[in-house]
N, C-alpha and C positions, 0 to 999 in steps of 0.2 A: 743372162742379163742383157747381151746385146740383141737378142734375136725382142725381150720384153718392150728395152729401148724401142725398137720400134714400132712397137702397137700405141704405148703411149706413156707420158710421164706416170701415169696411176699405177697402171701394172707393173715398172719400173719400181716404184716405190714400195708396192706389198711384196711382191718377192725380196727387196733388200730386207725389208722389217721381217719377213720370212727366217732369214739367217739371226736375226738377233732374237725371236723365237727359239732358235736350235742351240743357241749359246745357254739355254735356259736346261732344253733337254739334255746338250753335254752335261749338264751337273751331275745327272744321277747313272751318265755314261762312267763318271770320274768314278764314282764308287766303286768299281770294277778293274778300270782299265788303268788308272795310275799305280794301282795297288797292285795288284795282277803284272802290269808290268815290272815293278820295283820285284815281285816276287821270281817271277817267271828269268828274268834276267841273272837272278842271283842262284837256281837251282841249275842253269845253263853254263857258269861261271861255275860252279862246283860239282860239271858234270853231272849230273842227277835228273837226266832225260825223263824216265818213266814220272817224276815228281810231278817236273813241270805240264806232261803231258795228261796227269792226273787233273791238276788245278786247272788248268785249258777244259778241260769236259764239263767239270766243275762249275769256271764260269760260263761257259754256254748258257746252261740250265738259268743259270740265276741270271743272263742277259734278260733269257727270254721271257721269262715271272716279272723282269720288272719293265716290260716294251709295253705289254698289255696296260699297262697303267697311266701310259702316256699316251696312247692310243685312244682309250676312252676319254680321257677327259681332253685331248688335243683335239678328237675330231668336235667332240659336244662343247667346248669352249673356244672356240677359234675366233665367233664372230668378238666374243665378248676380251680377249685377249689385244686384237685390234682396236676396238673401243676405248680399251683402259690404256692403250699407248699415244691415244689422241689421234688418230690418222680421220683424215674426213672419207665422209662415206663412202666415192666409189672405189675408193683404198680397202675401208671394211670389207666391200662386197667381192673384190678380186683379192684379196688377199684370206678370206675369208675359204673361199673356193678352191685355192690353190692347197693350203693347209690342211683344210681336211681330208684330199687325199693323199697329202705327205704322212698323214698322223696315221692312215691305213698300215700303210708301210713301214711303221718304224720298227719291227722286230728286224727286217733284214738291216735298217741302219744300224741299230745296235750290233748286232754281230757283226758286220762287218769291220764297224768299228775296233770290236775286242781279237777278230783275227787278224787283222794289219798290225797291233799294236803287239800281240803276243809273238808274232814274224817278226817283227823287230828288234824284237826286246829278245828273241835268238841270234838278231845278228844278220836275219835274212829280208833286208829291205831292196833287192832289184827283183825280185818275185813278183813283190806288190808293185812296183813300176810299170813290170810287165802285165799285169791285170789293169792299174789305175789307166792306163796310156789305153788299151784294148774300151775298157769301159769308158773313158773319156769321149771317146770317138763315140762311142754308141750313143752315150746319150745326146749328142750335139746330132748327129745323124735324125735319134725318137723325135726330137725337139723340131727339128726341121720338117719331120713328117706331120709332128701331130699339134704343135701351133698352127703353123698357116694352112694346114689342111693338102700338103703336095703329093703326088703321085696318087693321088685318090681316098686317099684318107684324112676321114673331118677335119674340118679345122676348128682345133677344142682352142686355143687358146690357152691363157694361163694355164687350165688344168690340164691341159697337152704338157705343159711345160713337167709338173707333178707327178705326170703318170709316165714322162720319160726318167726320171730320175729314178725310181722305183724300180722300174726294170733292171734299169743300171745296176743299181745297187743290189738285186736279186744276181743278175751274172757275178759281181763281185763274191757274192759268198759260194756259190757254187765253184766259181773259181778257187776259191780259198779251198774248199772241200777238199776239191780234186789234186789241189796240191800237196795240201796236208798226206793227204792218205795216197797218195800214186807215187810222190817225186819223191821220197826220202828224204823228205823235210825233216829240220833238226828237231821240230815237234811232232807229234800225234794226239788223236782223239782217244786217249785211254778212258773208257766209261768205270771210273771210279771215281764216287763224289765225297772230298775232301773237305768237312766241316771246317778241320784245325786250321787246313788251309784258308779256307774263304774268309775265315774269321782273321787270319795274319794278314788279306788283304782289305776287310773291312777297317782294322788298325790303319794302315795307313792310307786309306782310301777316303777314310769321313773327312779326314783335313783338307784333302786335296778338292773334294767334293763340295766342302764349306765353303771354301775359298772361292773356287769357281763360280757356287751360288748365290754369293755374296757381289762378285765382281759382275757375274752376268745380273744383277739388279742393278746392279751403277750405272753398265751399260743402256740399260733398260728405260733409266730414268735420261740419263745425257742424251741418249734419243731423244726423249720424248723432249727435254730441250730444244733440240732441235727441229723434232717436230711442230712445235710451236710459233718456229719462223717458218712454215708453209711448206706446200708439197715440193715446189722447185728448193728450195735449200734441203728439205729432206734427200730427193732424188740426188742432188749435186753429192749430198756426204756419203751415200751407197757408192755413188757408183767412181766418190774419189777412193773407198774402201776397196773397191771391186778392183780397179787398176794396183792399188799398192797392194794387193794381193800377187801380186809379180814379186815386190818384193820378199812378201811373208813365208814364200814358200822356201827358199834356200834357209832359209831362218827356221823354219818348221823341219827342214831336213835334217840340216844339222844337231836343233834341237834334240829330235829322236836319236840321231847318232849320239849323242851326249849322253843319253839315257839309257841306252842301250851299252855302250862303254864303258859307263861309270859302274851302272848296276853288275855288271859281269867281273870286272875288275873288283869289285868289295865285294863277290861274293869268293872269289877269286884269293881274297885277302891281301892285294894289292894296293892301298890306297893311296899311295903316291904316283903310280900307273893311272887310278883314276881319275885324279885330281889332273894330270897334264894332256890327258885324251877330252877333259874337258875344256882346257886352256885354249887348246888344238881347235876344236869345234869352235867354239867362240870365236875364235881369229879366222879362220875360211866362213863363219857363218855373217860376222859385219866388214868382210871384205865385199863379199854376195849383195851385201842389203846396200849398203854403202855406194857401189856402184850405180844397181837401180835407181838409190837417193837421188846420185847426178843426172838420171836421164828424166826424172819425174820432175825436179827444181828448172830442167831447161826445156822441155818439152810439154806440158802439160795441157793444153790445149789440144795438141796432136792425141794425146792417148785419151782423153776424155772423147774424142770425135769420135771413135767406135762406136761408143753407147749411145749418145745421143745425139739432138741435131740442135733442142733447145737454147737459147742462147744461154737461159739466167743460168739454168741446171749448167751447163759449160761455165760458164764465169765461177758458179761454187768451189766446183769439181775442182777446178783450175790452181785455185786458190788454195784449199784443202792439198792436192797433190806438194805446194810450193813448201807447204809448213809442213807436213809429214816425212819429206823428204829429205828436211833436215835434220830427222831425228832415227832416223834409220842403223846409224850404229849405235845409240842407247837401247834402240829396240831387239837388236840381232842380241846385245849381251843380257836381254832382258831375257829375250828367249830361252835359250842356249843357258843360261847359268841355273833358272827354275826349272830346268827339266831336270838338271844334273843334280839340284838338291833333291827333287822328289823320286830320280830312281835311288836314291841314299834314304828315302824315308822321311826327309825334313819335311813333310809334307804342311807340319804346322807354324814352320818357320816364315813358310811363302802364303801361308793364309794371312800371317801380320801384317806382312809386307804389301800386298795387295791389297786387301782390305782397308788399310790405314791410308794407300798413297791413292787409290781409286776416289773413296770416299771425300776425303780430307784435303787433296790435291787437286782431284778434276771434277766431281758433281759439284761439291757446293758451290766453289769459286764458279763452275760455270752457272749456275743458278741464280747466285749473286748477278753476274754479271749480265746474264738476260733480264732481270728484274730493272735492273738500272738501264736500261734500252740500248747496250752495247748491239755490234750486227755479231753475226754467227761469225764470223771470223774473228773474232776476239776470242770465243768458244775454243776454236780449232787451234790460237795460239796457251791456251790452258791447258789442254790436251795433249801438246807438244811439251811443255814444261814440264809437266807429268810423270813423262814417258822418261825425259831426261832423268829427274833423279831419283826415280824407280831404278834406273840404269846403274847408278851410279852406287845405291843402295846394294845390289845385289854383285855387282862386284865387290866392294868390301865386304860383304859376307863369305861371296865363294874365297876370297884368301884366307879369311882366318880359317878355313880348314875344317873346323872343329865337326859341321855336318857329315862328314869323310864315316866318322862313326857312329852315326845314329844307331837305335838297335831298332830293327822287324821282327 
């Protein structure tokens, strides 16, 4: 995003709507990897290695049967995906480009996908640190070579940007590989494919999966909200997304800690272990967010200057940064407590919940409220309200407890 920033506001713009594209492909990631993890956590909690390492082979297979399916219709609908989100045309044409050789590539996003989360979900997340940190550099390094064309090689531009990521995420699973099978990882690739199994993750995988594709439509639409007020308010909400993306990630750490915790501990038949390993995370997870809240509410102009040099896109951004920042610990308990119900399986508890506050709390009101000629910052303060008692929802759920026993 910052190398994009400076080619231009357009290209800026189709790679952010790029990410809310992949929000769409998570969904049918979720069918897999929420389930698979809730499962895989709880054969690891009750000791039963070869199980888990069964279901792990298992899902491979069925990553890769359903990559193929995004792949064709991502690369042969890319232009028309952009079109239906409103973006003006040289947005279609670089984001167009950019996509369809992401869509190449998605077998290795999926799996790497399902082996980060299955290493988790055993308990072994500095592994993946140590690949994500390795692979992060690579691809900022690809990026550097094959956008602007340095040290002798083209300069592709966005699709430099695409065909870096790709590699990236090819070293990631070969890294995963080599781990699995060389370091005495708590998992292995045991080639036996587990029907009963895949079918215990399809159980709790469709909700989580609904949920997701439900929400990533919301998302889909409040863009296109947004899109509506122009490519500079577009670019402004990417790339105030992109910076609180500082914050998301302690929050996504934690998160996974939560789920990875919870799930071993109920399999464990510990549920009161559970329940304060997750109390635990929550609290280090909107300490973390909460922090960056203060640096994004006092600084926000300064972190927004990375990316672009724009004024309006800065003024957005800036603005966006000041109201997200304030929502930062409903967000962290938002995180952090829906991870912990869907390693327990509630996976259809958090489809209501979402579903209902996405919908009902942030598209329409902001739909309403563009119809009636509010500025985008009205948008951005609906979106903060949101966020709030979505927060506040899922804390009273995580104490009544009562998810603690869902059955898988």
């Amino acid at each position: 995003m910052l190398m994009m920033g400076t080619i231009s506001t357009a290209a800026l713009a189709a790679v952010g709507m790029s990410m809310q594209f992949m929000m769409v492909v998570n969904v049918l990631m979720t069918l897999y990897v929420v389930g698979g993890n809730a499962l895989i956590s709880r054969f690891i909690g009750q000791g039963r290695k070869r199980r888990a390492s069964a279901l792990l082979f298992t899902l491979v297979i069925f990553a890769i049967a359903l990559s193929s399916l995004v792949t064709v219709s991502g690369y042969f609908g890319s232009d028309f995906i952009y079109a239906m989100m409103g973006a003006q045309e040289d947005v279609i044409a670089l984001g167009s480009a950019y996509f369809k050789i992401l869509s190449l590539g998605i077998v290795v996003i999926f799996i790497d996908n399902l082996l980060y989360n299955a290493l988790s979900a055993a308990g072994d997340t500095r592994s993946s640190l140590y690949i994500k940190l390795i692979s992060a550099m690579l691809n900022a390094f690809l990026n550097y070579l094959l956008i602007f064309g340095n040290f002798g090689f083209p300069a592709l531009g966005i699709e430099g940007a695409a065909i870096a990521t790709i590699i990236a995420y090819c070293f990631n699973v070969v890294a995963y590989y080599i781990l699995i099978k060389k370091m005495n990882s708590k998992l292995d690739f045991l080639p036996i494919v587990r029907v009963k199994d895949l079918v215990r993750v399809w159980n709790v995988g469709w909700g989580a999966a609904l949920d997701r594709g439900i929400s990533s439509m919301s998302f889909l639409v409040f863009v296109s909200i947004i899109t509506a007020y122009g490519t500079a308010e577009l670019a402004g909400y990417q790339v105030g997304l992109r910076v609180e993306g500082i914050a998301f990630m302690p929050g996504f750490g934690f998160a996974i800690a939560a789920m990875a915790l919870v799930g071993q501990n109920i399999g464990a038949n510990d549920h009161k272990k559970a329940f304060e390993l997750g109390v635990i995370s929550g609290r280090i997870a909107y300490i973390f967010m909460g922090s960056v809240g203060v640096l994004m509410i006092l600084f926000p102009e300064i972190l927004v200057g990375f990316f672009t040099k724009d004024a309006l896109t800065i003024a957005v951004a800036s603005k966006y940064l000041i109201l997200v920042g304030l929502a930062q610990i409903p967000l962290a308990i938002m995180f952090v407590y829906s991870s912990a119900l869907r390693a327990a399986g509630a996976t259809k508890t958090t489809l209501k919940i979402n579903v209902l506050s996405l919908w009902f709390l942030r598209v329409v009101p902001s739909y309403i409220a563009y119809m009636m000629g509010y500025s985008v910052i009205v948008i951005f303060i609906i979106m903060n309200v949101e966020t709030l008692i979505k927060g506040i929802i899922y804390w009273y759920i995580y104490q009544k407890r009562t998810w603690l026993y869902t059955k898988v």
